[in-house]
N, C-alpha and C positions, 0 to 999 in steps of 0.2 A: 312555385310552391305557394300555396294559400295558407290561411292563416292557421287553419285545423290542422294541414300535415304537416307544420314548422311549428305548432305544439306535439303533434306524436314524434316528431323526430327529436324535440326536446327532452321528453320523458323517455324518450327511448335509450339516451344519452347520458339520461341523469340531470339534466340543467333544470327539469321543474322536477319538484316531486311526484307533484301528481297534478293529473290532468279532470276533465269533468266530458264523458260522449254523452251527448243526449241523444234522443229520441231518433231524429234525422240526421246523427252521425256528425254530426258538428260540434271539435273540441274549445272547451273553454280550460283554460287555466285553474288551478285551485278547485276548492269543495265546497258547497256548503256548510254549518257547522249543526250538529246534533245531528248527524242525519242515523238510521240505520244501516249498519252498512254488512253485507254480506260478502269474506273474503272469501275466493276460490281457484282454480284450474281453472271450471269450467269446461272441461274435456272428456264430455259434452255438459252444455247448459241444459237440466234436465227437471220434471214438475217437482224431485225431492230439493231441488233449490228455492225453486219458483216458488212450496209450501211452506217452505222453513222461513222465508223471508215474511211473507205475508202473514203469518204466525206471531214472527218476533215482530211485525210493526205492529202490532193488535195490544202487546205489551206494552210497545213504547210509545206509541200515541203518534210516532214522529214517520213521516216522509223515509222509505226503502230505497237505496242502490246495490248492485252487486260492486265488487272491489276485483278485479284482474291485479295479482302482480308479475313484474315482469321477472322477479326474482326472487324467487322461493329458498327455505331454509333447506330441505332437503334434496330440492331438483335443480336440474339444472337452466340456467337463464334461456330466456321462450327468445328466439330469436322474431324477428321484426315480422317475418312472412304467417308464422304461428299466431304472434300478438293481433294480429288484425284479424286471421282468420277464426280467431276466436269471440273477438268485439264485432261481430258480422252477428252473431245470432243474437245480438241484443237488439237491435236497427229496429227502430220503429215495436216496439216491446218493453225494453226497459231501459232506465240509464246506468252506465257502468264508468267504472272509474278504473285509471289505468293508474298505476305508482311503481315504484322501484323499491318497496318498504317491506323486506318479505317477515320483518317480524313484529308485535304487534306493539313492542316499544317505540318503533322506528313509525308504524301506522298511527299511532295517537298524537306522537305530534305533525305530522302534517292533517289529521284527521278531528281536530278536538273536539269532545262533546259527542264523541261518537258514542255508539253502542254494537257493536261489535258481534256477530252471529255465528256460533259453532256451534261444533259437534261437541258431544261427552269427552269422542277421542283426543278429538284438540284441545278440551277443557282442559285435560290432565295434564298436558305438558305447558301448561301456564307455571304449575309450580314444581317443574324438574329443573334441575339444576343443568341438567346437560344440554338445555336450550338457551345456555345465557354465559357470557364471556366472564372472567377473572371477576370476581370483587374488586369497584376501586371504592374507597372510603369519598374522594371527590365528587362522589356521582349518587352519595347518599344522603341527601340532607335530612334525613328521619332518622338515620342511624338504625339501621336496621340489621346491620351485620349482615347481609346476605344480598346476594347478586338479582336474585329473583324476587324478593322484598320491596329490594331498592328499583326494580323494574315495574314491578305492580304497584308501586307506591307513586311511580313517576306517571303512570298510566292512569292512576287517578288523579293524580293532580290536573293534567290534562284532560278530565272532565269526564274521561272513559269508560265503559263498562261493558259485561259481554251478556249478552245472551244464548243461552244453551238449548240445544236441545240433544232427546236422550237418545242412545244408538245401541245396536245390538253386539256385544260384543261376544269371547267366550265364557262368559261365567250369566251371559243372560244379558236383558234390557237395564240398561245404564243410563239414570239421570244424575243433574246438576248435586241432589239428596245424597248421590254415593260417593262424592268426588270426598278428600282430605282436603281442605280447605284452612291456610293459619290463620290464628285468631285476628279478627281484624277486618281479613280480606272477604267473608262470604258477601257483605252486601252488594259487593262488583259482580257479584253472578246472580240472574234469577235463568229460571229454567221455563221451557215451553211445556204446560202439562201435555202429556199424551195426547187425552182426544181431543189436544188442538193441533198436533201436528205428531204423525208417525209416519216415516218413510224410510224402509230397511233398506231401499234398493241404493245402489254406489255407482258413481262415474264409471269406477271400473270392468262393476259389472255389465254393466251396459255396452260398456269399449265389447269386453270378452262375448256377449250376445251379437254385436254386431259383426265381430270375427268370425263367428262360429256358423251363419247364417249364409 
């Protein structure tokens, strides 16, 4: 075993958090810090990623990766044959980053200084309550009374912030401008104007065109 597949089988494990594939597929350990970082699936890596990313570095001034996790909130964990066949279409393209962090409290700190790249739809569940465990008062040093406060509070202190862009939903095209945002937190979001980045099209739908073909 070399040294790259004794880091993916690290992270794969758990024993690093996250790992760094470059260009030629060879893992280093850890992250850079500040970088842009774009989480996803990836199933498939498609040009409304590719646009969104390039977008948000134009914001941020800073150097773009894309973020694989191995373990997402809602799905279930990509077993090891998936994980690679997915960090395959990055190869000589772009570099991506493998973690086991599927939420973005858990991303910030192994990620510090990041800035963070979603959708409108993601935006929103930054501040739902049913994405974030029990209140503990020990995990709140701001005092903020709330579970999601005391999450975005610690995500800032870690240096973090997101960048949005806007998506089509059912009530029409939705930016960062529509989100409820509490007093305090809007400056952690700036939004991609429009005609720097629109792309209606979804992983999904693409899966569904390629089925249907």
């Amino acid at each position: 075993m070399n040294d790259s597949d004794h880091r993916f089988a690290s992270v794969m494990a758990g024993r690093i958090g996250v790992v760094t594939v470059a260009l030629d597929g060879t893992i280093s350990d850890g992250v850079a810090e500040g970088l842009t970082v774009l989480p996803g699936a990836f199933n498939p890596l498609h040009r409304g990623h590719e646009g969104m990313l390039t977008a948000a570095m134009g914001i941020t001034g800073n150097a773009g990766v894309f973020e694989l996790s191995i373990v997402n909130v809602e799905k279930p964990e990509l077993p090891e044959a998936e994980v690679r066949e997915r960090i395959s279409q990055f190869t000589g393209r772009y570099i991506v980053l493998i973690s086991r962090a599927p939420t973005f409290l858990e991303k910030s700190r192994i990620m510090p200084g990041a800035s963070f790249v979603i959708g409108y739809d993601t935006a929103v569940r930054l501040f739902d309550d049913r994405y974030y465990p029990a209140y503990q008062r020990e995990m709140d040093p701001e005092n903020t009374g709330s579970a999601t406060l005391a999450a975005m509070s610690e995500i800032r202190r870690n240096g973090c912030n997101f960048i949005v862009a806007g998506r089509v939903t059912r009530y029409g095209f939705k930016t960062v401008r529509d989100l409820e945002i509490p007093d305090g937190y809007r400056p952690m979001l700036r939004g991609i104007p429009m005609e720097e980045f629109r792309e209606d099209i979804s992983s999904t739908q693409i899966r569904r065109s390629l089925e249907t073909d």
